[in-house]
VOTORNU-28408 format. One record per residue (C-alpha): residue in three letters; x, y, z. Coordinates in steps of 0.1 Angstrom, whole numbers, plus 5000, padded with zeros to 4 digits. Each point is the difference from the previous one (the first is absolute). Layout:
// VOTORNU-28408
ALAXYZ
...
// end
This chain:
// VOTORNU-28408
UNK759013728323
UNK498449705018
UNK497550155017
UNK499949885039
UNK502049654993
UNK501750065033
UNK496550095021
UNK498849705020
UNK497250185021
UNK496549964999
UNK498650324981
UNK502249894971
UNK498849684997
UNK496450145007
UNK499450234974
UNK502149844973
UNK498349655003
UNK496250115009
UNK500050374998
UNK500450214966
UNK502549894987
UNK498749624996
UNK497550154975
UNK502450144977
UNK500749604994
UNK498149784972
UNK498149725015
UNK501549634988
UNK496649844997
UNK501149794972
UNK500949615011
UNK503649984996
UNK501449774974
UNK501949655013
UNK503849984999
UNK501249914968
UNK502449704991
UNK503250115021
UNK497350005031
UNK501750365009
UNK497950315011
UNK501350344986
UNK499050335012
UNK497450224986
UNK501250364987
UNK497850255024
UNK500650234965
UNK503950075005
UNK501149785028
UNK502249754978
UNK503450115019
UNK498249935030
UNK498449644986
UNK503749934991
UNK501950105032
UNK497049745021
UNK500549724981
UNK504050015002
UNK498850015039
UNK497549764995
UNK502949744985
UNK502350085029
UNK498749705019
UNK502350105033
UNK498750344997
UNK496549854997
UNK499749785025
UNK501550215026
UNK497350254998
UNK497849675001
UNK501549955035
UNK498450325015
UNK497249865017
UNK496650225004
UNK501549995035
UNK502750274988
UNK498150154968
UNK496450045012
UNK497549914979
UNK498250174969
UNK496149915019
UNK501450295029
UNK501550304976
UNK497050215010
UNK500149905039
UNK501650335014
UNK501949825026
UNK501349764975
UNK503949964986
UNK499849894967
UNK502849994979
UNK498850054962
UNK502249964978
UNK501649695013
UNK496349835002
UNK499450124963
UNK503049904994
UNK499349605013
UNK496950044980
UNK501350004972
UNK502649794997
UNK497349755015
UNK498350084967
UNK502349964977
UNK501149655013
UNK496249855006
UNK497450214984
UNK498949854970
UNK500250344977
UNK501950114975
UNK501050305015
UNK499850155031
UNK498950365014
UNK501850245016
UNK497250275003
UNK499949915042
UNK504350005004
UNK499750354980
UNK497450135024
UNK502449895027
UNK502550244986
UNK497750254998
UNK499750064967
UNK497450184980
UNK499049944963
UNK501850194988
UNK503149865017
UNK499549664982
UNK499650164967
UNK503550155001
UNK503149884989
UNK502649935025
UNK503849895004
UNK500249625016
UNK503650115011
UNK498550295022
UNK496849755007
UNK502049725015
UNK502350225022
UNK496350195014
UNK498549665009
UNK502649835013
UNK499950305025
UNK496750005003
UNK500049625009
UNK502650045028
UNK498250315013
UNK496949735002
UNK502149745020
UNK501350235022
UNK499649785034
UNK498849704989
UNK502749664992
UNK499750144963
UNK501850335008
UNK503449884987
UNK498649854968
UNK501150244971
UNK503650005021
UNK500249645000
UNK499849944963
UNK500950304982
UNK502850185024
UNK503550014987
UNK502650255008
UNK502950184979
UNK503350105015
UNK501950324984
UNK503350035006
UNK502850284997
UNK503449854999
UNK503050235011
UNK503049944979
UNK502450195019
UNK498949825040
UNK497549774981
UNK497050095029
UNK497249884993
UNK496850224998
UNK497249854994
UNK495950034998
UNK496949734998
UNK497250014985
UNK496849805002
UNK498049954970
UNK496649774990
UNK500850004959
UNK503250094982
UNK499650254971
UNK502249964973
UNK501050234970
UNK499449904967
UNK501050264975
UNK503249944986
UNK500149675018
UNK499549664982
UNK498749785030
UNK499249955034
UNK503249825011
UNK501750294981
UNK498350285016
UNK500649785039
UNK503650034990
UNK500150344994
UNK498250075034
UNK501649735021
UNK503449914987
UNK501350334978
UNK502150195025
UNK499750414995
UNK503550135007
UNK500450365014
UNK503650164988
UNK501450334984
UNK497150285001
UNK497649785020
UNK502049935033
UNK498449835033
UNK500050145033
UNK500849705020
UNK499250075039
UNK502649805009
UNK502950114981
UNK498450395002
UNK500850154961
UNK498849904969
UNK501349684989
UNK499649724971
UNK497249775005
UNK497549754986
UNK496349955007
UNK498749674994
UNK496349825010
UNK499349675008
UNK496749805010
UNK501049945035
UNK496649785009
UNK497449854975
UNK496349965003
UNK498249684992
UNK498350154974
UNK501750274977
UNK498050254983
UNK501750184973
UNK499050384980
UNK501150024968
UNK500350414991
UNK498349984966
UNK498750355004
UNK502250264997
UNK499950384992
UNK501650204972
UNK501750275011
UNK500550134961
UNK496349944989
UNK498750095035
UNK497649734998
UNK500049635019
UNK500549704978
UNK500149605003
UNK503149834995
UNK499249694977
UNK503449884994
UNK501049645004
UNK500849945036
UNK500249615010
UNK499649815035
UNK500649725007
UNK497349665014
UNK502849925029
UNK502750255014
UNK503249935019
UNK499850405024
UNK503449815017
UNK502450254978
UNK497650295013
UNK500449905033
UNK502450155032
UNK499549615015
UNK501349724980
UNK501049735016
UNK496549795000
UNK499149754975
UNK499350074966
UNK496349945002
UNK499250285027
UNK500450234975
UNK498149864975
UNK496750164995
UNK497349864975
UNK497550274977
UNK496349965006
UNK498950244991
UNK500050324973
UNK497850285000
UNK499850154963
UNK499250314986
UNK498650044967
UNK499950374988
UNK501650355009
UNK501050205024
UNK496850165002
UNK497649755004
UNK499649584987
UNK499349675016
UNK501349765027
UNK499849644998
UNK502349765016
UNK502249644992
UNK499649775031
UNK501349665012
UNK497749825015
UNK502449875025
UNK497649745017
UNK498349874969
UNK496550145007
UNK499150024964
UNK499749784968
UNK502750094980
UNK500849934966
UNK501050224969
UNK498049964965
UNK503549874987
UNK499649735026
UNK495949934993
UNK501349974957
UNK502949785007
UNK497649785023
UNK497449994966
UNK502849864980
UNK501749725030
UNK496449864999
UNK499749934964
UNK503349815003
UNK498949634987
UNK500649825032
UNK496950015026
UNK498350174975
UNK496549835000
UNK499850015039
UNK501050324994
UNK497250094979
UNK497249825016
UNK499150225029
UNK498249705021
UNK503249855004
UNK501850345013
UNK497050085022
UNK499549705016
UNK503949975009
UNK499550315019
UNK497049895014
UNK502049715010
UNK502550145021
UNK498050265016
UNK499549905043
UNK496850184999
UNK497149824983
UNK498550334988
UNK502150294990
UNK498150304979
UNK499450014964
UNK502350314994
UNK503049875022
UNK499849674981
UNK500650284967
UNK502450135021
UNK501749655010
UNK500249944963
UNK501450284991
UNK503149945028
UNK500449664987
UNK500250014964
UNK500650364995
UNK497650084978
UNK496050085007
UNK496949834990
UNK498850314983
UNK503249994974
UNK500649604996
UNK496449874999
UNK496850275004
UNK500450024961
UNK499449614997
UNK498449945033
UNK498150265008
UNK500150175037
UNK501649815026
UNK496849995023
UNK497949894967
UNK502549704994
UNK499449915038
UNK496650004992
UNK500049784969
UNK502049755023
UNK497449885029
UNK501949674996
UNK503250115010
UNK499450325019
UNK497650095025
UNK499350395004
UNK498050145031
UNK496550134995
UNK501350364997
UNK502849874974
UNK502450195020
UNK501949695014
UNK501149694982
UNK501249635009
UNK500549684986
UNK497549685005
UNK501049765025
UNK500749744969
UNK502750214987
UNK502050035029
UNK500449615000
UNK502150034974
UNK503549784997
UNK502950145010
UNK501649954971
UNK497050244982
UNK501150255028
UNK503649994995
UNK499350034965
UNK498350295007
UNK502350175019
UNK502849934979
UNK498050174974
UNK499750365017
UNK503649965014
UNK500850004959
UNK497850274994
UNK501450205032
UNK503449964991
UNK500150234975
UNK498550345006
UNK501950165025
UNK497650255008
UNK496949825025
UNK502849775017
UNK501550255030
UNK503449974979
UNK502250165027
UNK502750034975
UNK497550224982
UNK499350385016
UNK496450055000
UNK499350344988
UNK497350214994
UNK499450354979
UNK497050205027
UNK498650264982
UNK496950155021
UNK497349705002
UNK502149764972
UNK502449755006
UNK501649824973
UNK503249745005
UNK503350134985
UNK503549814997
UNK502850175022
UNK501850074968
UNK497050284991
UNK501750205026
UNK502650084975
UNK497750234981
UNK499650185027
UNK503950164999
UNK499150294981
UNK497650204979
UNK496750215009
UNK499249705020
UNK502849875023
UNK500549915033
UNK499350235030
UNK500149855031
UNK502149695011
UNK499449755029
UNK502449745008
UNK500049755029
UNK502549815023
UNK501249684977
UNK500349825033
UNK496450095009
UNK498049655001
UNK496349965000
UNK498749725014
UNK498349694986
UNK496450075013
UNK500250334982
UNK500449864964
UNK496850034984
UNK498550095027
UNK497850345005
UNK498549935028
UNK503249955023
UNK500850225027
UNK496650154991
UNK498250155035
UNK496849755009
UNK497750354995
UNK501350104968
UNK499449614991
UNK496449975010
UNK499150384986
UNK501849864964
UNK498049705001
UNK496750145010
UNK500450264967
UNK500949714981
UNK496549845008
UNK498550294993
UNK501450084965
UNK499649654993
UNK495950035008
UNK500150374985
UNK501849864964
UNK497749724999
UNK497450235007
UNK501050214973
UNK501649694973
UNK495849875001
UNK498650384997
UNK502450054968
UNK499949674984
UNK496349974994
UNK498950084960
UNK496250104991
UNK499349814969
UNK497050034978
UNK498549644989
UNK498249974971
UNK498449654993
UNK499549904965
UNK497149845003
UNK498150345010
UNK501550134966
UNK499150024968
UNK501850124967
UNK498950244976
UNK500750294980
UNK503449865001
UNK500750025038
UNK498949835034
UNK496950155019
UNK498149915029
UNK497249804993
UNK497450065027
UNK501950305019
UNK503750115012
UNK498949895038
UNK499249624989
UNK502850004975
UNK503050155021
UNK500949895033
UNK503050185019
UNK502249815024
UNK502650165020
UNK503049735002
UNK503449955016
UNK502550114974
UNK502549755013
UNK498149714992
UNK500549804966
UNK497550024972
UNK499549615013
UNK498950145032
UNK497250294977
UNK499449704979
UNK498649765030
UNK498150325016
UNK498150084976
UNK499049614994
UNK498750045034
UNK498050334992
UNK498749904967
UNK498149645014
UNK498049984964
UNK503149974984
UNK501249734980
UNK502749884976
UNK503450194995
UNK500550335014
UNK502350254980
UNK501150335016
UNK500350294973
UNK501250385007
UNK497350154987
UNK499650454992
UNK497150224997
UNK500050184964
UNK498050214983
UNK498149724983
UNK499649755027
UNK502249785021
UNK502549794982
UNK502549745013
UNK503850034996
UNK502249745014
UNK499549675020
UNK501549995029
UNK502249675007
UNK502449845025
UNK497749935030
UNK503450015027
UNK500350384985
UNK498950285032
UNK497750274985
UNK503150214998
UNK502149784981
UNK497249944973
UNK499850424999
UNK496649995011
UNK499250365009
UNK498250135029
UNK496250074983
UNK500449734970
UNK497049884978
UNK500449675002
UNK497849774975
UNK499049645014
UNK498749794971
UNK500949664983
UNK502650154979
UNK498749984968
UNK496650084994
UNK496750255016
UNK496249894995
UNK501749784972
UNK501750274983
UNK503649954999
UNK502250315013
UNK502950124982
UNK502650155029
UNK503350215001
UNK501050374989
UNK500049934964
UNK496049944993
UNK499350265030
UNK496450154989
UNK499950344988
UNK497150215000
UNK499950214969
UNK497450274988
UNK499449934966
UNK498150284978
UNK497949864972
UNK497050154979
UNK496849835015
UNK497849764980
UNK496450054996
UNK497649795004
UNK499449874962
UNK504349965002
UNK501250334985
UNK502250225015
UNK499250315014
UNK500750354998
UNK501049965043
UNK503349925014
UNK499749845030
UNK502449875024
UNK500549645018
UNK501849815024
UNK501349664988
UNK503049785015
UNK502949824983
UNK502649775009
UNK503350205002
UNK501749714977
UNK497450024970
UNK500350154968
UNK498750364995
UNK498049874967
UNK497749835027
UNK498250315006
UNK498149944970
UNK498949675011
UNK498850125035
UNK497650304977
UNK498949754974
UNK501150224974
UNK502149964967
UNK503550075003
UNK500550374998
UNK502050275017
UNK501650015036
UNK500850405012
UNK501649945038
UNK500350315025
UNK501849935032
UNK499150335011
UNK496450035002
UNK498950264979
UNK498250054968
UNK502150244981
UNK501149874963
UNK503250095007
UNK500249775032
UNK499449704981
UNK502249764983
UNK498749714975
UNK501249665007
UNK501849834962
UNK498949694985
UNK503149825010
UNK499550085036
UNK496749825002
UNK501949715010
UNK502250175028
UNK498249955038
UNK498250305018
UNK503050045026
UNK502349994972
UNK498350274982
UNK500250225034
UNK496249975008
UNK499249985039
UNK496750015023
UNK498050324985
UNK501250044969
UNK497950094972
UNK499449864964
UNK498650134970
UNK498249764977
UNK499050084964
UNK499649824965
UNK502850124980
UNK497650174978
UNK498750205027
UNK501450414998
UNK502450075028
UNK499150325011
UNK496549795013
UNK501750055037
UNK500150354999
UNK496350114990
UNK499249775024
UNK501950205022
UNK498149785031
UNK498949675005
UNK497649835021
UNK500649715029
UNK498549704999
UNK501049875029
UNK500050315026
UNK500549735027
UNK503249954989
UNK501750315011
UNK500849995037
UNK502850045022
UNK500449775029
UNK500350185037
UNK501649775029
UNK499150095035
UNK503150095019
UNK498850195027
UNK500049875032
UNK496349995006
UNK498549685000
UNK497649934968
UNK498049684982
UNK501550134969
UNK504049984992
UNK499450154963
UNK497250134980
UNK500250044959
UNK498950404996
UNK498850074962
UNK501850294990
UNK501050184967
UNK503650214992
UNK498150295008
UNK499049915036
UNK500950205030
UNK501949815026
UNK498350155028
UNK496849854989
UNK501849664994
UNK501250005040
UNK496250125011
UNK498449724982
UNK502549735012
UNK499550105038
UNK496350024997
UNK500449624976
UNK502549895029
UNK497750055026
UNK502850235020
UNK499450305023
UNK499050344983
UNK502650155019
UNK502249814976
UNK499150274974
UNK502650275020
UNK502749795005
UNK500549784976
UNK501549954960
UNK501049804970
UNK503249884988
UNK500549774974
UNK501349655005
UNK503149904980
UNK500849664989
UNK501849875024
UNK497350075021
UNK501250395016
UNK498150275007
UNK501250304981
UNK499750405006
UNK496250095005
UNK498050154977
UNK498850345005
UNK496050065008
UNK499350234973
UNK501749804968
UNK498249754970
UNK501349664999
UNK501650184965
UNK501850235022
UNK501349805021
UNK501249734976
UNK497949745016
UNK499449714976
UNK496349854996
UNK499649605017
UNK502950115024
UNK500149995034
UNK500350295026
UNK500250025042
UNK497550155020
UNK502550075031
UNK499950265027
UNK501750305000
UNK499650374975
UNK501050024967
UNK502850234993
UNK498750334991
UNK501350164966
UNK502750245015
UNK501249635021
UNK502349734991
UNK499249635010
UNK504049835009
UNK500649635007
UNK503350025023
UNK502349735017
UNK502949955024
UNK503349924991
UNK500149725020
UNK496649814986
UNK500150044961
UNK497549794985
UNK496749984983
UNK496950045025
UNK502450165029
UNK499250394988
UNK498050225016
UNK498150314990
UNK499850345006
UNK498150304986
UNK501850304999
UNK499650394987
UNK501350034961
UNK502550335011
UNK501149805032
UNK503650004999
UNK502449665000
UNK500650025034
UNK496750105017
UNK498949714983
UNK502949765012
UNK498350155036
UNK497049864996
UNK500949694984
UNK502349905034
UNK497450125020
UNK497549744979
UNK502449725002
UNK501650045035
UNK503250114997
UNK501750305012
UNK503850134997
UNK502050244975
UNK501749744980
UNK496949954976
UNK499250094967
UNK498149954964
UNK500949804972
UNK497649964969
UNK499349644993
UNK499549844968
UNK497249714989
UNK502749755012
UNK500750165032
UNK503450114991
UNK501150325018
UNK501350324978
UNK501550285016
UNK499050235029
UNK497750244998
UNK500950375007
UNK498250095032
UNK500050394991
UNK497749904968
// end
């Protein structure tokens, strides 16, 4: 069941770390992510590996368990750098074993691997994707582990701390000789049906006597006939640590079927085993034993989770519940203190204050506040404040930062402060500190945490309660020795009793996912911004336009995103030298008619991200109120709309026409429809509108006097509508012997194609004049030959359509009009690499389970009469994955999950 977990020689490890098997595994390229507030490491789920996540980290907070496999020395072990040497004795599981406890004390992760421990049991792929029991699990390693050990000062490990023994005894009533049998054991397993607790279940075990009499006589060897008896048990030696089964699984013997008992079945947080015991004449306290642990299982009998309740015995962690973090929110708004309280120079400085070191890093001075006062910076003062590191900053008086702002101190005149100040101070966080119990190491407060995979969340002992019954309830049980004593250089400590190897590896891959984040923090935090500078525009026909040309007028600038606007502001002062006066910075967009400016962008100690500032944003640098002397209305409400307005034309002595023709004129989104008349210089008349771009009668709708006032947005016009203007004594069937009409302004109609491909090019979009009726495949051509891209382009290569939002939607096939494909005139479309999905093809965005948001899909192009799970194939073969446990849900515009899909359809 678990593969070679007792194999220690060298083929084994071979072929399951380097060979084969090692390619079955997915490569972790990503960075992990930091530990999170408790500063705990989970364990990452291999894909079903949660009972074994659970069952390490009940090991991992066994500290006397821990640090005796610390003391095997590579002396005893080996070492990992020899596994391949053939004369080499290296003992796997053990080293693995070190490893990873190193990591989960020192390596700053949030959760650890245990991809190289499994390849040390042997175990394939496959393996890891099952489901096991953590009952049969520990029982398997613990053999494994002293099979390991065998001849080195470790061998007696597992017998040290988890050996007990049970006496059964036969009682003769008639010569009372005693007969009488031990047993050793490494975990108790206890019954639970019909049973309403652990110390009811140990008295049925160890204290109920089972009496033999009438038709079920005992042959006593002594006496030599069948006589009266009683059988009794009785814990004859206890183990430091006590592991304890609970049968939830049983099997009905009616239904012929297994099931899991969820019925309430309670334990205790300290247990007196002295009433369970043959030996009772020590103190009280050696039989105490203290939980620290419970394994729970959440599901049935056929399959579920595993996560696991721990005490964190040596404080290694930050504890404290949400309870705790609410009721700190309201002790600080308690009237006394409270404007020291609220003035975050006086808090930081105190710390600052009482700090030995002279520099201590920006994130442990976030963390030193949060132990002090019990509450972080990000939920007392960011929203007032701004970032801690920005506040630093905006301090250079009180605070000085190092040139990489990752340190901080104070100046030399601030530590001359009085001593009065500085008791002040400190009497000042001892008010704050005195309240939250969580951040204080409170040892009359159990420091317990809920480990489920790669989270860890703090939980109050009481939580444990809800774990007595139901679908998920308590399944394993660890209790240690209540006389058991850790010393004082363990408390809050990880790196004690650590070996000096395991130290300097932890600390070497702490370097290097410190350089590696930072790495990747300044690759991911840079925006590309587009830069338009008002005095390079001019406005007309109702929008903003270049005045000489787009390359003078728009400058792009690629910028940290976790700077302030303050910080964009003074960079572009120093780019722009010509400029003078007061700089505004607007978020400008691209519309049919032009460009037009939304929103001013304020609060200079704002990051990019705080502002909303999107990756690719127009931004519009001008005076903020007026271009080339015209001044600029701004905001959503007078956005320009480019309409298509069809009128009869005027001939030259002033009469109208027998011709309907067809132009383009713009409008302010606020103004009144009865405007239209104004911008044609005609009398007021007749307004038909037709949102849907054709010139059948019965497509038009005329506009009533009274709702010549209403605006264009309120009358449901957008970009490309059309308009119909005619006296009101002109006949309305005039549109239809018409039947066409001619354009004006041909230029007009475009579409915009955006260079996505890869290739490098002077262009990054080219306006292509188009009509309804034009094929895309000559579209794409034209912009590759306009774009100045490789021919070969033209074989691998399509258009999709840009959203809003800025996403690139399905392609459009070769061999459809713009009509066809519902591709609007003046909108913008992708040149990107890549075929465009034939007509017997379907073009699917997927995504993971695990990393559901907009811009994490990725797309696949599969066969129309492919079947659900040929395609769920190829889409874990696109993204990486591999495993059984998969499958397809539809997803909805918000990415909301329905139900599966049937894989035989």
């Amino acid at each position: 069941m678990f593969g070679n977990l007792f194999e220690e020689d060298k083929s084994t490890v071979s072929t399951s770390q380097y060979g084969r098997g090692k390619k079955l595994k997915t490569n972790g390229l990503e960075l992990p992510a930091p530990r999170e507030f408790t500063n705990l490491s989970g364990i990452r789920n291999q894909g079903g590996t949660c009972y074994l996540s659970s069952l390490l980290q009940t090991l991992h907070f066994t500290p006397e368990f821990r640090e005796a496999l610390f003391s095997l020395g590579p002396e005893e072990l080996g070492s990992l750098e020899d596994k391949d040497k053939p004369d080499a004795k290296v003992r796997i599981i053990p080293l693995q074993l070190q490893r990873l406890f190193a990591q989960l004390l020192l390596l700053d992760q949030e959760a650890a691997s245990t991809t190289d421990l499994t390849d040390s049991f042997g175990w394939t792929n496959e393996e890891e994707m099952r489901q096991h029991d953590v009952q049969e699990l520990n029982r398997i390693l613990f053999s494994a582990l002293e099979t390991s050990l065998v001849g080195t000062s470790g061998h007696d490990l597992i017998h040290r701390l988890y050996h007990g023994t049970i006496v059964n005894q036969i009682v003769c009533k008639e010569c009372k000789n005693i007969s009488e049998r031990q047993e050793d054991f490494l975990d108790l397993t206890v019954a639970v049906k019909n049973v309403s607790g652990l110390e009811d279940a140990l008295w049925n075990m160890y204290v109920e006597e089972e009496i033999f009499d009438c038709d079920n006589l005992y042959h006593c060897g002594s006496c030599d006939q069948l006589v009266k008896a009683a059988k009794s048990a009785k814990l004859r030696k206890l183990p430091p640590f006590l592991t304890i089964s609970l049968l939830r699984f049983n099997f009905d013997f009616v239904k012929c079927e297994r099931y899991k008992d969820i019925s309430c079945y309670t334990f205790p947080v300290r247990v007196n085993l002295k009433p369970f015991c043959e030996q009772s004449e020590l103190d009280d306290m050696e039989y105490m034993y203290d939980l620290f642990s419970v394994i729970i299982h959440k599901g049935g009998c056929y399959g579920g989770h595993y996560h696991v309740y721990i005490k964190d015995v040596d404080h290694l962690g930050n504890w404290q519940c949400q309870e705790e973090i609410s009721d700190t929110d309201v002790t600080l708004k308690v009237p006394q203190n409270e404007e020291e309280v609220d003035d975050p120079l006086v808090v930081l400085k105190t710390i600052l204050l009482q700090e030995e070191a002279s520099q201590i890093p920006v994130d442990q001075l976030g963390q030193k506040l949060l132990k002090k006062t019990g509450i972080s910076w990000n939920k007392k003062y960011k929203k007032q404040h701004g970032p801690l590191r920005k506040f630093l900053q905006l301090h250079p008086q009180i605070f000085l930062l190092s040139t990489d702002e990752s340190t901080v101190s104070l100046l030399r005149n601030h530590f001359a402060q009085a001593p009065s100040d500085l008791q002040s101070h400190a009497q000042l966080l001892d008010t704050l500190a005195s309240e939250p119990p969580g951040l204080n190491d409170n040892t009359g407060c159990p420091h317990w945490f809920d480990i489920n995979d790669s989270k860890v969340h703090p939980i109050k002992e009481k939580a444990i309660t809800q774990q007595f019954q139901g679908k998920e309830s308590a399944y394993m049980l660890f209790y240690r020795k209540a006389t058991l004593q850790r010393p004082s250089e363990a408390r809050a400590n990880p790196r004690y009793r650590v070996p000096c190897h395991l130290l300097k590896e932890m600390d070497a891959a702490n370097i290097l996912l410190q350089k590696r984040r930072a790495e990747c923090d300044s690759a991911n935090s840079t925006f590309e911004l587009h830069l338009h500078l008002g005095p390079h525009y001019r406005f007309f026909n109702g929008a903003l336009h270049p005045a000489v040309s787009q390359t003078e007028s728009m400058w792009d600038l690629t910028f940290d995103k976790r700077k302030t606007l303050g910080d964009l502001r003074q960079s572009i002062f120093q780019l722009l030298e010509f400029w003078e006066g007061d700089m505004v910075l607007s978020v400008a967009k691209r519309v049919p008619a032009g460009l037009h400016v939304y929103h001013t962008l304020e609060g200079d100690e704002l990051t990019l991200c705080e502002a909303e500032v999107a990756d690719g944003e127009d931004i519009f640098v001008w005076n903020g109120v007026e271009v080339g002397g015209v001044q600029i209305q701004t905001g959503f409400d007078c956005e320009p709309l480019l309409l298509h307005i069809l009128h009869l034309e005027l001939s030259g002595e002033g009469s109208k026409s027998e011709q309907l023709v067809e132009s383009p004129h713009v409008f302010p989104a606020n103004a009144e429809v009865g405007t239209v008349f104004t911008a044609l210089g005609t009398p007021v008349g007749t307004i038909l509108m037709n949102n849907v771009e054709s010139a059948d009668e019965g497509c038009w709708t005329a506009i009533p006097k009274e709702d010549m006032k209403k605006t264009f947005r309120e009358q449901g016009l957008r970009n490309g509508s059309l308009i119909l203007v005619q006296d009101s004594d002109t006949d309305n069937s005039l549109l239809p012997k018409q039947g066409r009409w001619t354009n004006s302004m041909n230029e007009l109609n475009w579409l915009e194609v955006k260079n996505f491909c890869q290739s490098e090019s002077e262009e990054k979009q080219v306006q292509i004049a188009v009509s309804m009726h034009t094929v895309v495949f000559d579209i794409r051509i034209k912009a590759i030959k306009e774009l100045k891209l490789m021919k070969e382009l033209a074989e691998n290569s399509c258009l999709r359509p840009i959203d809003r939002n800025g996403k690139l939607l399905c392609p459009v096939p070769d061999t459809s009009t713009l009509e066809e494909a519902e591709v609007k005139m003046g909108s913008s479309v992708g040149l990107c690499l890549g075929k465009p999905p034939t007509s017997s093809q379907l073009f699917l965005f997927f995504a993971l389970e695990t990393d559901i948001h907009p811009g994490a899909e990725m797309e696949v192009i599969v066969e129309e009469t492919l079947s659900v799970r040929d395609c769920l194939k190829i889409m874990l073969q696109k993204s990486g994955q591999q495993g059984e446990m998969w499958h397809l849900r539809k997803m909805d515009w918000c990415y909301e999950a329905g139900e599966p899909l049937c894989e035989e359809k």
